[in-house]
PDB file with SEQRES, HELIX, SHEET and CRYST1 records, atoms N, CA, C and O in Angstrom:
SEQRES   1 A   65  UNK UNK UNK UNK UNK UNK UNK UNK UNK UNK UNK UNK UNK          
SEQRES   2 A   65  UNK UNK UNK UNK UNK UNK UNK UNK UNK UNK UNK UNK UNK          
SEQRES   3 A   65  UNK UNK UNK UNK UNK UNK UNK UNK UNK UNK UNK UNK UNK          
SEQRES   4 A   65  UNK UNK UNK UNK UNK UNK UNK UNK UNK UNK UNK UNK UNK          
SEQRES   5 A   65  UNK UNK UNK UNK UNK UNK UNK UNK UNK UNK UNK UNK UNK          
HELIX    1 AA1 UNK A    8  UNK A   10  5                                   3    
HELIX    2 AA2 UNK A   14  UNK A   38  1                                  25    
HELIX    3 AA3 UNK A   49  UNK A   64  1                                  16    
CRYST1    1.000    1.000    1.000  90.00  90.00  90.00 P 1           1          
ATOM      1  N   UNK A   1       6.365 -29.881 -28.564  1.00  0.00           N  
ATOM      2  CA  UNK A   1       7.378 -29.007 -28.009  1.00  0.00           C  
ATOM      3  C   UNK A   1       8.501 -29.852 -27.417  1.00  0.00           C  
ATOM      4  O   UNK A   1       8.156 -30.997 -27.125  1.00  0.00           O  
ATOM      5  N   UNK A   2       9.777 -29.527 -27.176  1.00  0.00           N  
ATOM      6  CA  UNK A   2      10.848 -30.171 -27.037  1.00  0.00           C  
ATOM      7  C   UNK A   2      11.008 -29.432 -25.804  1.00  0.00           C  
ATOM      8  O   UNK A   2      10.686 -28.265 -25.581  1.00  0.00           O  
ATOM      9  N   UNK A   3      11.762 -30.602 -24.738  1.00  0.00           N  
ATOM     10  CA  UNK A   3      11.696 -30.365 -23.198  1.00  0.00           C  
ATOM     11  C   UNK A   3      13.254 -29.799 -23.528  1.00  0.00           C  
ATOM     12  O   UNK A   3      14.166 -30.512 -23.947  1.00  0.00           O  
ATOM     13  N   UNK A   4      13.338 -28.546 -23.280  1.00  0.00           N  
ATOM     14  CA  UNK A   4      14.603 -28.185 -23.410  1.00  0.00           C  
ATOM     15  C   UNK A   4      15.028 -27.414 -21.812  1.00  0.00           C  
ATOM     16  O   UNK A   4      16.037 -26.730 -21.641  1.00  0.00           O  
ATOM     17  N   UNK A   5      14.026 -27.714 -20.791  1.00  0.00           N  
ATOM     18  CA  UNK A   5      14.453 -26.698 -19.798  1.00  0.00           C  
ATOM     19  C   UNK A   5      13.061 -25.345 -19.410  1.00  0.00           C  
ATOM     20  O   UNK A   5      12.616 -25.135 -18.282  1.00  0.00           O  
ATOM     21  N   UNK A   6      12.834 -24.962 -20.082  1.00  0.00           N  
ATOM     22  CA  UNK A   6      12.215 -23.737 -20.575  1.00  0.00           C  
ATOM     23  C   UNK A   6      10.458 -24.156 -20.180  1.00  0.00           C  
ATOM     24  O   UNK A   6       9.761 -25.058 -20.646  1.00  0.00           O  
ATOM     25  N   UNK A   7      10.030 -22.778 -18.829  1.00  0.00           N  
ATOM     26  CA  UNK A   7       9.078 -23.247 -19.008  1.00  0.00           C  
ATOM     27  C   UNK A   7       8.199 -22.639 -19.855  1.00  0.00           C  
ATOM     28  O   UNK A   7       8.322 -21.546 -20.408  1.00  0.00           O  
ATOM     29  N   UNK A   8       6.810 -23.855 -19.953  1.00  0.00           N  
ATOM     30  CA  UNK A   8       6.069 -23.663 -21.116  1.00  0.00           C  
ATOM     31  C   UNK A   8       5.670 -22.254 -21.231  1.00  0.00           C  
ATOM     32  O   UNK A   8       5.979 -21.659 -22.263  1.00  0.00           O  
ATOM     33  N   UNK A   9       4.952 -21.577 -20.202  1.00  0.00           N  
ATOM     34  CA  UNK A   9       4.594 -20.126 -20.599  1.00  0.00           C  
ATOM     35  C   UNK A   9       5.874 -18.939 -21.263  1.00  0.00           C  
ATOM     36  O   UNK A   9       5.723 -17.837 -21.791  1.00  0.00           O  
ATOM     37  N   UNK A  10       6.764 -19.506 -21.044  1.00  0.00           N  
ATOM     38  CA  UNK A  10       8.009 -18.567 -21.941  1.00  0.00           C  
ATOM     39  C   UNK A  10       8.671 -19.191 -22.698  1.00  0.00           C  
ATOM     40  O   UNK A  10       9.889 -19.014 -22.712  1.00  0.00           O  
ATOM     41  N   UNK A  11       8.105 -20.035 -23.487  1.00  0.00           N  
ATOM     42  CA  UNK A  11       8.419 -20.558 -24.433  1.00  0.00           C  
ATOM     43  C   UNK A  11       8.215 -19.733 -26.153  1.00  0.00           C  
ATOM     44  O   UNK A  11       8.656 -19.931 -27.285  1.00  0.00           O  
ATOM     45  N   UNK A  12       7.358 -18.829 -25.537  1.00  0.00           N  
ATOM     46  CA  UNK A  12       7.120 -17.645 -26.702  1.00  0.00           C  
ATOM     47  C   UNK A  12       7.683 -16.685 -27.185  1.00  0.00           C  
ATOM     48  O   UNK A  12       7.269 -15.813 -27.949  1.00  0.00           O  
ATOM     49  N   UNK A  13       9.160 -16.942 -26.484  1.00  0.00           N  
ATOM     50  CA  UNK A  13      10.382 -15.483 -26.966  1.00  0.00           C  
ATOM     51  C   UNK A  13      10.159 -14.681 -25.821  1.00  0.00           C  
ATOM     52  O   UNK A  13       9.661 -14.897 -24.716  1.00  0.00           O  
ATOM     53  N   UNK A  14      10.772 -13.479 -26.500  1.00  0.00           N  
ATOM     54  CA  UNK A  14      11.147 -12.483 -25.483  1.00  0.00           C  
ATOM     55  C   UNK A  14      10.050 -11.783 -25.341  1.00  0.00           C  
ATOM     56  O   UNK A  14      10.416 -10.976 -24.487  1.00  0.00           O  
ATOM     57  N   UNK A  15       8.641 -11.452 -25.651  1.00  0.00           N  
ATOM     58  CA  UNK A  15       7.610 -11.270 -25.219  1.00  0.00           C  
ATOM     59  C   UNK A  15       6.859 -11.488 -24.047  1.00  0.00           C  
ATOM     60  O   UNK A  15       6.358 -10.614 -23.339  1.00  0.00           O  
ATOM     61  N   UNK A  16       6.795 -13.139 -23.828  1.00  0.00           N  
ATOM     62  CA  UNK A  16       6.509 -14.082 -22.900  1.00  0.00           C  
ATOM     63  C   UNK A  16       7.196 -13.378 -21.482  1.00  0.00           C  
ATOM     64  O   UNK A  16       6.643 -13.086 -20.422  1.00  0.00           O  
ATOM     65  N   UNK A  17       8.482 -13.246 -21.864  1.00  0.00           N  
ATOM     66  CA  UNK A  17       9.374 -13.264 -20.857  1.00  0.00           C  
ATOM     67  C   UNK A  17       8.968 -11.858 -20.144  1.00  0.00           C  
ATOM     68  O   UNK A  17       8.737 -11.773 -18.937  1.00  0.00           O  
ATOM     69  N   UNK A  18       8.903 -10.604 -21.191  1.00  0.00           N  
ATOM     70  CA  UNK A  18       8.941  -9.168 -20.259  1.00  0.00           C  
ATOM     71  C   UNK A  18       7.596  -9.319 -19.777  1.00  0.00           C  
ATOM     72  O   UNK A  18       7.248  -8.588 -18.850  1.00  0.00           O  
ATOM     73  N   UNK A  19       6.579 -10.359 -20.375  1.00  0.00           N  
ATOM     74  CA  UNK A  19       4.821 -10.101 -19.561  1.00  0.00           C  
ATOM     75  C   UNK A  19       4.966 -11.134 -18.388  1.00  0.00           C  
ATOM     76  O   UNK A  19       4.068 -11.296 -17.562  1.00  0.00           O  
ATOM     77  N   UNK A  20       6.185 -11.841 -18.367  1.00  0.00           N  
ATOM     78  CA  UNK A  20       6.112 -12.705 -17.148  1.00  0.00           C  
ATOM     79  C   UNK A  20       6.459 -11.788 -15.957  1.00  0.00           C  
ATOM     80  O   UNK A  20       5.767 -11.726 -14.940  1.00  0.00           O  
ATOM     81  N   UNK A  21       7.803 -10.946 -16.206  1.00  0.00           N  
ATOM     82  CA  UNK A  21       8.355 -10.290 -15.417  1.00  0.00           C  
ATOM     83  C   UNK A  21       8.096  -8.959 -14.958  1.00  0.00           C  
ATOM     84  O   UNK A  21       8.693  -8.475 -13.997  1.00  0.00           O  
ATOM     85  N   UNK A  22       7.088  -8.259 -15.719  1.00  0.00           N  
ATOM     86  CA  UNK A  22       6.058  -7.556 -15.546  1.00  0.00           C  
ATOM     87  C   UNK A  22       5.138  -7.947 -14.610  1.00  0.00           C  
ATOM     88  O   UNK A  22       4.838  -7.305 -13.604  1.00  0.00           O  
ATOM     89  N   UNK A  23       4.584  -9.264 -15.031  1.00  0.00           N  
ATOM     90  CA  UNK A  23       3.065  -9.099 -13.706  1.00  0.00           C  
ATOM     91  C   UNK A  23       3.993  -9.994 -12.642  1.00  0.00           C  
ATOM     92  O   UNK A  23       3.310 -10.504 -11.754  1.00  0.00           O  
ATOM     93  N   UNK A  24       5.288 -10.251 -12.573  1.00  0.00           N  
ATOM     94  CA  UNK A  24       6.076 -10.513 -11.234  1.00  0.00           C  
ATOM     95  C   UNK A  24       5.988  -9.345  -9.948  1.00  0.00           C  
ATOM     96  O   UNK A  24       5.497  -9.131  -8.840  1.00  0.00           O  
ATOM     97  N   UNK A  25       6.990  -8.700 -11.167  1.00  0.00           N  
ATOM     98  CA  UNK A  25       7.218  -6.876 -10.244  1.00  0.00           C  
ATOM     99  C   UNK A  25       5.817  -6.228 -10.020  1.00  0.00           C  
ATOM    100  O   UNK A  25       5.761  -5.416  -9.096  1.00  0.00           O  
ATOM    101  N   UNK A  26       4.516  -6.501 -10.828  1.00  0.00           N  
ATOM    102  CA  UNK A  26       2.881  -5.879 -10.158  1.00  0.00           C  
ATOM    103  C   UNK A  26       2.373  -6.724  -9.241  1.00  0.00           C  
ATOM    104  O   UNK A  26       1.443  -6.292  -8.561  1.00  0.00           O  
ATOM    105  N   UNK A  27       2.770  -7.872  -9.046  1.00  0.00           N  
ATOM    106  CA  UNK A  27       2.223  -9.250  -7.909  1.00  0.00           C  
ATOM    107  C   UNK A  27       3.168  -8.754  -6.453  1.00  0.00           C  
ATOM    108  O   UNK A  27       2.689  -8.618  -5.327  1.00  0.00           O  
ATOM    109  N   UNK A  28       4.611  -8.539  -6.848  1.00  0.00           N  
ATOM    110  CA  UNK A  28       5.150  -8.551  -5.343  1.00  0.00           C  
ATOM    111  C   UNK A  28       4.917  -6.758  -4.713  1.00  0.00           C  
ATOM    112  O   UNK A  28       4.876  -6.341  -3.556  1.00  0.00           O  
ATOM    113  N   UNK A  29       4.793  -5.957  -6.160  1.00  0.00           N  
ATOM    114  CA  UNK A  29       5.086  -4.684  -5.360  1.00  0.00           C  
ATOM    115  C   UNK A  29       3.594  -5.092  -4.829  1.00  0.00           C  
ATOM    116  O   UNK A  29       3.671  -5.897  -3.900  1.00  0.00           O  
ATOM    117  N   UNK A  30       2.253  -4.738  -5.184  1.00  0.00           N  
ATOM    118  CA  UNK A  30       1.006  -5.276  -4.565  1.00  0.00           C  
ATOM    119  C   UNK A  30       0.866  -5.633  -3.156  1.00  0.00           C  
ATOM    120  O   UNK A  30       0.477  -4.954  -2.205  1.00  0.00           O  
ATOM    121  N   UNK A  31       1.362  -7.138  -3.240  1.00  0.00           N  
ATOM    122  CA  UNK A  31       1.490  -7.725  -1.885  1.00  0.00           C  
ATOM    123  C   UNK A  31       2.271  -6.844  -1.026  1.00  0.00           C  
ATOM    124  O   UNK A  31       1.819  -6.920   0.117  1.00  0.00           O  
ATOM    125  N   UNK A  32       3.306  -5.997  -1.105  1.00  0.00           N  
ATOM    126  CA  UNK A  32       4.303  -5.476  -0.492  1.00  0.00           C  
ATOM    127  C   UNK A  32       3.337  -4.138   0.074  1.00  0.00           C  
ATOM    128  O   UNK A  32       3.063  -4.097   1.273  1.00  0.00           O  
ATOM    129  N   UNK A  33       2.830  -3.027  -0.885  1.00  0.00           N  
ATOM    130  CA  UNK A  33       1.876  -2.041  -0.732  1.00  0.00           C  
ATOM    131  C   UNK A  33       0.728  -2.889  -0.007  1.00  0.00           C  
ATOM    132  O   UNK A  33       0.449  -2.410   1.092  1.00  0.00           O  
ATOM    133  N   UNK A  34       0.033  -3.965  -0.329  1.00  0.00           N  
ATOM    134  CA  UNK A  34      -1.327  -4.283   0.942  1.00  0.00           C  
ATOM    135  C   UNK A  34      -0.610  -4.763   1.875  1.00  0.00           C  
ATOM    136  O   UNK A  34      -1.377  -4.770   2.838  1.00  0.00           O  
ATOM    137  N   UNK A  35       0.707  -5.309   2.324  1.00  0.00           N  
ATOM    138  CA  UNK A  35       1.147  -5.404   3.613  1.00  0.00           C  
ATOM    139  C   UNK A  35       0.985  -4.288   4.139  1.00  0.00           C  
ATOM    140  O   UNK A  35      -0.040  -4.049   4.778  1.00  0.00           O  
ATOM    141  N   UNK A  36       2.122  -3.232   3.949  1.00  0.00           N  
ATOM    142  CA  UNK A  36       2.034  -1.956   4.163  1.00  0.00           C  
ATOM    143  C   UNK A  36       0.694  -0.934   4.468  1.00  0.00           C  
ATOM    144  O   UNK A  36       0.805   0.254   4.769  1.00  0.00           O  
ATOM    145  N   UNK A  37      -0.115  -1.397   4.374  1.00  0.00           N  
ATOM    146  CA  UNK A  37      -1.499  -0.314   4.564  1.00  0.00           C  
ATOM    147  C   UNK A  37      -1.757  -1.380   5.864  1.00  0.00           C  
ATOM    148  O   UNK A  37      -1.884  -0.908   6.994  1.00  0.00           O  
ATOM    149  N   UNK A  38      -1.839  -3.110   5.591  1.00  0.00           N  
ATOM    150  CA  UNK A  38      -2.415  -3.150   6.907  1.00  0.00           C  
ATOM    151  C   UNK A  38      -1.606  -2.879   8.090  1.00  0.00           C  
ATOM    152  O   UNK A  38      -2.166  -2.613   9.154  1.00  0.00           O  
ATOM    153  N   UNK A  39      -0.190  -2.931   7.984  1.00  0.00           N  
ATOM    154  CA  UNK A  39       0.548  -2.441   9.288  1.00  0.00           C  
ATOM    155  C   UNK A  39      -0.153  -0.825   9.537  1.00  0.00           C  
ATOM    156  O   UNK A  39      -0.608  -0.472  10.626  1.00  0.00           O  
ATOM    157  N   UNK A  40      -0.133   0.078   8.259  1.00  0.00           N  
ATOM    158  CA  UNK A  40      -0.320   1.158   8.784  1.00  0.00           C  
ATOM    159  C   UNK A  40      -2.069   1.283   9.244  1.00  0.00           C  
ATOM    160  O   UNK A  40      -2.662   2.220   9.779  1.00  0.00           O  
ATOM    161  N   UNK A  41      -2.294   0.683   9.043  1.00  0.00           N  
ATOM    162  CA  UNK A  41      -3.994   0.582   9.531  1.00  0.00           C  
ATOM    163  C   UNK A  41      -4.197  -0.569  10.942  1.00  0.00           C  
ATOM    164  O   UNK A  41      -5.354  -0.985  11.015  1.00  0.00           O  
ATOM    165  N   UNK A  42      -3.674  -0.869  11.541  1.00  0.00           N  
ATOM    166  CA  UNK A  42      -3.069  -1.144  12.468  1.00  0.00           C  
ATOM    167  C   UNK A  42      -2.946  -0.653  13.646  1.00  0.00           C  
ATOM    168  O   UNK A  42      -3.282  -1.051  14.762  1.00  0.00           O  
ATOM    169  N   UNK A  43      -2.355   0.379  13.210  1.00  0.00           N  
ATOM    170  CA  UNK A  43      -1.619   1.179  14.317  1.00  0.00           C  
ATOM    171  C   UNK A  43      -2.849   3.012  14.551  1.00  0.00           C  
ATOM    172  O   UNK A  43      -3.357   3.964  13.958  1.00  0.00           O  
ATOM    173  N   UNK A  44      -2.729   2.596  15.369  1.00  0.00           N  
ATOM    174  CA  UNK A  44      -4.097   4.652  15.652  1.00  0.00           C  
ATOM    175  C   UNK A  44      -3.256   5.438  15.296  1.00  0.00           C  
ATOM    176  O   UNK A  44      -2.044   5.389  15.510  1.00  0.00           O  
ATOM    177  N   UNK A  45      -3.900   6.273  14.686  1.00  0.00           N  
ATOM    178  CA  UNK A  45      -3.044   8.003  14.429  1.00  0.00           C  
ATOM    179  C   UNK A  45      -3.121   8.680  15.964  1.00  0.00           C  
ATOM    180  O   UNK A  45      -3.842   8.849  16.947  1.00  0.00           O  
ATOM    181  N   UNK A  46      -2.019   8.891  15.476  1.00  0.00           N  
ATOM    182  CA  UNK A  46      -1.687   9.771  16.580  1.00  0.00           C  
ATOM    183  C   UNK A  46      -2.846  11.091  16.836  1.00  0.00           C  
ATOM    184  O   UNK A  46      -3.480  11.432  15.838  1.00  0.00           O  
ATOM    185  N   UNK A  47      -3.155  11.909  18.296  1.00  0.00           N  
ATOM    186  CA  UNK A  47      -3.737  12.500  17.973  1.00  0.00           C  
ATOM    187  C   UNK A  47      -3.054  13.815  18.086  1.00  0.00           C  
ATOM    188  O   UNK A  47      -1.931  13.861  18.588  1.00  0.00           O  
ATOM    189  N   UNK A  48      -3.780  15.126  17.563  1.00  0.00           N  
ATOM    190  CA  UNK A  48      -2.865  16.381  17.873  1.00  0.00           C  
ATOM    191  C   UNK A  48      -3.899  17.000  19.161  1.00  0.00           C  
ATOM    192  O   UNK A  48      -5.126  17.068  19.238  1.00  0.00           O  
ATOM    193  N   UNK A  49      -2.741  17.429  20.165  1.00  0.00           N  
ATOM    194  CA  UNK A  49      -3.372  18.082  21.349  1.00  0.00           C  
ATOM    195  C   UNK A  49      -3.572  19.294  20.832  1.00  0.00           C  
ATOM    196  O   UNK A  49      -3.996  19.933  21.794  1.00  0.00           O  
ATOM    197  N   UNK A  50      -3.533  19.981  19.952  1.00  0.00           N  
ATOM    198  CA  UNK A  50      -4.054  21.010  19.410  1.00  0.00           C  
ATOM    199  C   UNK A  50      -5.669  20.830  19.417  1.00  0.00           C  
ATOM    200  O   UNK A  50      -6.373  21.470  20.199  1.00  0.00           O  
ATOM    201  N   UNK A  51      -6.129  20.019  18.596  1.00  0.00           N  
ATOM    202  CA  UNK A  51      -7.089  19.311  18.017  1.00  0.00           C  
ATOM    203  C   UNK A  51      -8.434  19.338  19.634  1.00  0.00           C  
ATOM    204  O   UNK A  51      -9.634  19.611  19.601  1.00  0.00           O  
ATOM    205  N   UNK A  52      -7.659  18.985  20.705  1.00  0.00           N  
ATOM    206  CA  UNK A  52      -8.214  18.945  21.716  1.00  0.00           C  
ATOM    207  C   UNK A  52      -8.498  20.179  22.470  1.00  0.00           C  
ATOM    208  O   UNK A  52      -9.610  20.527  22.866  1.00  0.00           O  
ATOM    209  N   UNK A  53      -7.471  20.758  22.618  1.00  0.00           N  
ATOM    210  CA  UNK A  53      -7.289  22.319  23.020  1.00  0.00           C  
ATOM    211  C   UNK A  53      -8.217  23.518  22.908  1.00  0.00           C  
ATOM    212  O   UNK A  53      -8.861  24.159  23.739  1.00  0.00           O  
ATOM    213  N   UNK A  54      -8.034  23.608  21.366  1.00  0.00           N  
ATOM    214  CA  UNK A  54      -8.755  24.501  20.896  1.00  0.00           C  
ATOM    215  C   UNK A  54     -10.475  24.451  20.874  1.00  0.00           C  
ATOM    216  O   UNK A  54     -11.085  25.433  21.297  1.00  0.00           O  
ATOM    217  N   UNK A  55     -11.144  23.377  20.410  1.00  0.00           N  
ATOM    218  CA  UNK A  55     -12.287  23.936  20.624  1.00  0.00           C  
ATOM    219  C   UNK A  55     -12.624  23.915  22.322  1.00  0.00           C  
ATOM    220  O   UNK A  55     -13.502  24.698  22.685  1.00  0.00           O  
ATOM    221  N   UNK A  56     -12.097  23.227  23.166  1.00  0.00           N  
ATOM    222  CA  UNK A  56     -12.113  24.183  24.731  1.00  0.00           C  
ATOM    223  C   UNK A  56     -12.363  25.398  24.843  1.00  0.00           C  
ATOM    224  O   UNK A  56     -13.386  25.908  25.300  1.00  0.00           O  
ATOM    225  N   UNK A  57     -10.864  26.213  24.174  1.00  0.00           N  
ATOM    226  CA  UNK A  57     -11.076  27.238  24.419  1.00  0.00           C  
ATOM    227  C   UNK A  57     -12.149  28.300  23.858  1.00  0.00           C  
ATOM    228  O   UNK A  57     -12.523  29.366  24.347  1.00  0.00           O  
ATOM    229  N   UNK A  58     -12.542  27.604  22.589  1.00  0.00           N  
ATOM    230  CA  UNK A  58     -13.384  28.156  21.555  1.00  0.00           C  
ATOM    231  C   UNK A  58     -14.639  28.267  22.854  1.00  0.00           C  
ATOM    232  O   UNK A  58     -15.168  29.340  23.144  1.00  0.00           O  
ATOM    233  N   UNK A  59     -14.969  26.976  23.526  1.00  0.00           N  
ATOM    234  CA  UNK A  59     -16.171  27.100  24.447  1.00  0.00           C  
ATOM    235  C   UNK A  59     -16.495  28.090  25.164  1.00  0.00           C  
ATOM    236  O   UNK A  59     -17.465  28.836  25.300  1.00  0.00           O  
ATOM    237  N   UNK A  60     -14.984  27.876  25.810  1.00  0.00           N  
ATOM    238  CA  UNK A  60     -14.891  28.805  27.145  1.00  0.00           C  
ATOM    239  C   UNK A  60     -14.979  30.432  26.954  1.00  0.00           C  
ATOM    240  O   UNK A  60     -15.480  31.124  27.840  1.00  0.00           O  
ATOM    241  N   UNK A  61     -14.468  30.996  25.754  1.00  0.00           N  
ATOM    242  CA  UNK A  61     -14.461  31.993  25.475  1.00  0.00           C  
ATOM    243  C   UNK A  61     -15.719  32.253  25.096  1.00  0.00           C  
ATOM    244  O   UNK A  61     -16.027  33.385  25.468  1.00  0.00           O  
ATOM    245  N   UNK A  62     -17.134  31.363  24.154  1.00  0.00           N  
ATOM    246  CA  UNK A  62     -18.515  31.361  23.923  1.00  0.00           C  
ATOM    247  C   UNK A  62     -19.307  31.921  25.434  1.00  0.00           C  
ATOM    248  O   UNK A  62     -19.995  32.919  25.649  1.00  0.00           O  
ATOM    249  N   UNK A  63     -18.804  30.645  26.446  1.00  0.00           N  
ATOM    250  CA  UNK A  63     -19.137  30.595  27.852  1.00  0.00           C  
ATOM    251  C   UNK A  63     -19.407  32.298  28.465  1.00  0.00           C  
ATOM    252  O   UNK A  63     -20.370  32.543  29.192  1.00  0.00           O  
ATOM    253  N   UNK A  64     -18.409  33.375  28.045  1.00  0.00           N  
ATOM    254  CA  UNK A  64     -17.506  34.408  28.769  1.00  0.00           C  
ATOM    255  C   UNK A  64     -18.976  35.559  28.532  1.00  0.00           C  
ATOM    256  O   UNK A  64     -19.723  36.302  29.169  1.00  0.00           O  
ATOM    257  N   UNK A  65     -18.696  35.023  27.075  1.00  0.00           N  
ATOM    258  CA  UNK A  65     -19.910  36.265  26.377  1.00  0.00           C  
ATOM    259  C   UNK A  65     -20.780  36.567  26.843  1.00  0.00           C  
ATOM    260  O   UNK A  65     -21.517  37.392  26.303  1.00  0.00           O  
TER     261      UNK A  65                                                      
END                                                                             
């Protein structure tokens, strides 16, 4: 092969090239999406005071009966 610049894995035409640049854009979006989950896994969900509320009252009203 002749050192013309070109590296060896795309040295195969324009084939080479869209499977290079293909598993580029699936390598960074990847890394980008598992950043993203661990920030959001990270952080606690919020909770809903609903969530808290209600079965109280669900009790209290059991309680009444």
């Amino acid at each position: 092969m002749e050192d013309n610049g070109i590296l060896v894995h795309l040295k195969g035409g324009i084939a080479d090239a869209v499977l290079y640049r293909a598993t580029m854009i699936l390598t960074v979006g990847g890394m980008a999406y598992a950043i993203y989950q661990l920030v959001v896994a990270s952080f606690p969900k919020k909770q809903d005071w609903l969530q808290f509320i209600l079965p109280a009252i669900s009790f209290i009203q059991l309680s009444v009966d």
